[in-house]
C-alpha beads as a LAMMPS data file, in Angstrom:
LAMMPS data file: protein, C-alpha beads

120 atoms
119 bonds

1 atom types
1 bond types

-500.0 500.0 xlo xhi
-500.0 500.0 ylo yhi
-500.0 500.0 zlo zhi

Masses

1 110.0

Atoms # bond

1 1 1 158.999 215.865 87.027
2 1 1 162.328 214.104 85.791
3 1 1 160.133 212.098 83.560
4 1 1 158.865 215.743 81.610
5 1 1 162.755 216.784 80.902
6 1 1 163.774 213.196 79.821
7 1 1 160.465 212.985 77.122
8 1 1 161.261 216.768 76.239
9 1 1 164.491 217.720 76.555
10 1 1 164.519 219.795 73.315
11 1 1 162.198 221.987 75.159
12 1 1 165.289 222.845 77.671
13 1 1 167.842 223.032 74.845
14 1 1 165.948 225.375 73.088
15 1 1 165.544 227.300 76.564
16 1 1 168.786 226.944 76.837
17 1 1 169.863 228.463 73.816
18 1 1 167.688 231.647 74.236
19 1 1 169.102 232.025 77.325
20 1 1 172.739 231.335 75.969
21 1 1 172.461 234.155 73.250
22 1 1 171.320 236.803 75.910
23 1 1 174.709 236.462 77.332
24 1 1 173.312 233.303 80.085
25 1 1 176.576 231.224 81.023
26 1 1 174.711 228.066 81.916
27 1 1 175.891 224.761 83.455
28 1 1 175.455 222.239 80.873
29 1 1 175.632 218.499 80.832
30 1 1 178.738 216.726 79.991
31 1 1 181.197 213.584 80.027
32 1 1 184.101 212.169 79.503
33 1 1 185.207 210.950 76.291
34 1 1 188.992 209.499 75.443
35 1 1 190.566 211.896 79.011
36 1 1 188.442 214.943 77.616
37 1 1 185.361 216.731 78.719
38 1 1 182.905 217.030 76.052
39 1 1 179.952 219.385 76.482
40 1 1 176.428 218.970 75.403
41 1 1 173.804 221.387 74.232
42 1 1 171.749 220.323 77.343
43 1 1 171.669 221.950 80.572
44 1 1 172.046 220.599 83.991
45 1 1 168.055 221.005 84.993
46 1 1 167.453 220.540 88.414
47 1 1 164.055 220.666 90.157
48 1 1 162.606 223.469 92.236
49 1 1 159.408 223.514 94.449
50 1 1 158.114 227.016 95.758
51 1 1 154.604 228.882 95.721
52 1 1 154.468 228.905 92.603
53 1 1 154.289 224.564 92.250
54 1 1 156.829 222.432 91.177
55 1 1 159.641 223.705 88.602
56 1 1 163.128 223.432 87.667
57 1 1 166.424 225.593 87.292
58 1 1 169.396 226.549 85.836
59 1 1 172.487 227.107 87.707
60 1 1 175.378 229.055 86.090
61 1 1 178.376 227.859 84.615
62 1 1 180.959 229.469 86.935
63 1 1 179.882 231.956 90.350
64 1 1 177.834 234.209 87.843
65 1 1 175.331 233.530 84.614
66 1 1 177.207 237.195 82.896
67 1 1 173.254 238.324 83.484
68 1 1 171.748 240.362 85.761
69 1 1 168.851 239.238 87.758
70 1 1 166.463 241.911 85.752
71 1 1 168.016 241.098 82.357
72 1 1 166.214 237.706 82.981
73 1 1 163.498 239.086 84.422
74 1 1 162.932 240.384 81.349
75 1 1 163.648 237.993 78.925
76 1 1 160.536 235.649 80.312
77 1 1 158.066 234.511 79.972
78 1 1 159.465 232.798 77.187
79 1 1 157.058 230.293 74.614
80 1 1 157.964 227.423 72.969
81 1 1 156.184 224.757 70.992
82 1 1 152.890 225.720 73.483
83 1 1 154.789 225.916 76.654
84 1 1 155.294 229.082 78.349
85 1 1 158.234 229.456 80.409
86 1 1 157.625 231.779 83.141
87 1 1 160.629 233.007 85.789
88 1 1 160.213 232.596 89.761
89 1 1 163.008 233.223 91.393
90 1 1 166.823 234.014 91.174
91 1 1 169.625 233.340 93.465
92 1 1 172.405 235.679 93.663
93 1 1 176.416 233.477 94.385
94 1 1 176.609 233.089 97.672
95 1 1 179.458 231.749 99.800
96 1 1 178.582 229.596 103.260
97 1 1 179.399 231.484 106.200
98 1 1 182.584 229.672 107.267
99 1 1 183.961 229.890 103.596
100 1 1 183.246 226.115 102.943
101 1 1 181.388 226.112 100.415
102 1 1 179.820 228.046 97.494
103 1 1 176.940 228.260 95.262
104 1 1 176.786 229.744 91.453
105 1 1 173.801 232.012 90.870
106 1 1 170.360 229.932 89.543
107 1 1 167.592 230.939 87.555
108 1 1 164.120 229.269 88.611
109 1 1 160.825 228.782 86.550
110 1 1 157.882 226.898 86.051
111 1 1 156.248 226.031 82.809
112 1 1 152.797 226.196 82.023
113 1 1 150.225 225.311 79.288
114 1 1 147.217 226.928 78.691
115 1 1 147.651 229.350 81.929
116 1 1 148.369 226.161 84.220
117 1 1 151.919 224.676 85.932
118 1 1 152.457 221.205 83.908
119 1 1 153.498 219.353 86.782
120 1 1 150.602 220.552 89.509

Bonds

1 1 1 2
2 1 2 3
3 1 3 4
4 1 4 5
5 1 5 6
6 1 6 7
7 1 7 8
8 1 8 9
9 1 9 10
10 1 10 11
11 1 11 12
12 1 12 13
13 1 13 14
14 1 14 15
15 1 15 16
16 1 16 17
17 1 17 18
18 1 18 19
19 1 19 20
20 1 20 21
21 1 21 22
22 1 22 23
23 1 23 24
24 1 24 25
25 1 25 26
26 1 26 27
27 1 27 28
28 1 28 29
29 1 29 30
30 1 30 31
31 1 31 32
32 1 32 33
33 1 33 34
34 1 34 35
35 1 35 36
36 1 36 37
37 1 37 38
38 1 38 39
39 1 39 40
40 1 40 41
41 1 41 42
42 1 42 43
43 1 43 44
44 1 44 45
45 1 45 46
46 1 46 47
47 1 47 48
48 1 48 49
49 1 49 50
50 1 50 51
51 1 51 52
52 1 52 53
53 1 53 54
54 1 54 55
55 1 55 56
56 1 56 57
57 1 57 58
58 1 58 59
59 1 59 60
60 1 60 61
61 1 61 62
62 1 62 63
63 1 63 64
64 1 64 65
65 1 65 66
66 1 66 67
67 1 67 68
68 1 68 69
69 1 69 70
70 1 70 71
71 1 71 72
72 1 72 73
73 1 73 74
74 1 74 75
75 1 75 76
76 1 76 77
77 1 77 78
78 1 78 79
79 1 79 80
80 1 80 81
81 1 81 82
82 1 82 83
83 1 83 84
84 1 84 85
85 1 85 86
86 1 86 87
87 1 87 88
88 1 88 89
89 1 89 90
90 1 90 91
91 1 91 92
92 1 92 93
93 1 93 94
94 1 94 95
95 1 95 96
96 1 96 97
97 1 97 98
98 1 98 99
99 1 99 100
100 1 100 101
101 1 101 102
102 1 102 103
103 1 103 104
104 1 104 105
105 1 105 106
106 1 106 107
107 1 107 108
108 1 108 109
109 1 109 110
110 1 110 111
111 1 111 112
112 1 112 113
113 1 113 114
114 1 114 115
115 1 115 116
116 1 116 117
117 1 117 118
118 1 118 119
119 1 119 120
């Protein structure tokens, strides 16, 4: 799985960027350069297994993406250079039930070629 994102990661900046102009607040990489944080046009992918196969998501930036769940319903499947991005699932923020901890919404998908998950 890891092995797809690091020989394509265009494929996820250009996701990314679709996303990003339909108002998606994404997580994206980053580091430290001279004491500052410097940003990169790459997300923070992580990987996802459900029904649907393997997969990967996007979590957002803060608690929320500034999208709702059915404003990226709607904005997949998305298709790039022959792969079709296709959305699974989205988690809503939710806090742990003692307060400890939190997690940001995430957007989940699969991606498919020629009808069929590429990592199945």
């Amino acid at each position: 799985m890891y092995n797809f994102v690091k020989e394509n990661q265009e494929l996820f900046i250009a996701l990314a960027s679709i996303l990003n102009t339909k108002g998606a607040n994404m997580s994206m990489e980053c580091e430290y350069v001279d004491g500052n944080i410097k940003y990169s046009n790459l997300p923070v992918i992580s990987g996802y297994m459900g029904p649907e196969g393997e997969g990967f998501y996007f979590r957002a930036n803060s608690r929320c993406f500034g999208m709702s769940e059915l404003e990226f319903a709607q904005s997949f499947p998305i298709n790039i250079d022959g792969y079709t991005f296709r959305m699974v699932s989205f988690s809503d923020y939710e806090i742990e039930f003692d307060g400890d901890r939190s997690y940001p919404e995430s957007v989940s998908f699969v991606i498919e070629k020629d009808g069929k998950n590429i990592l199945s």
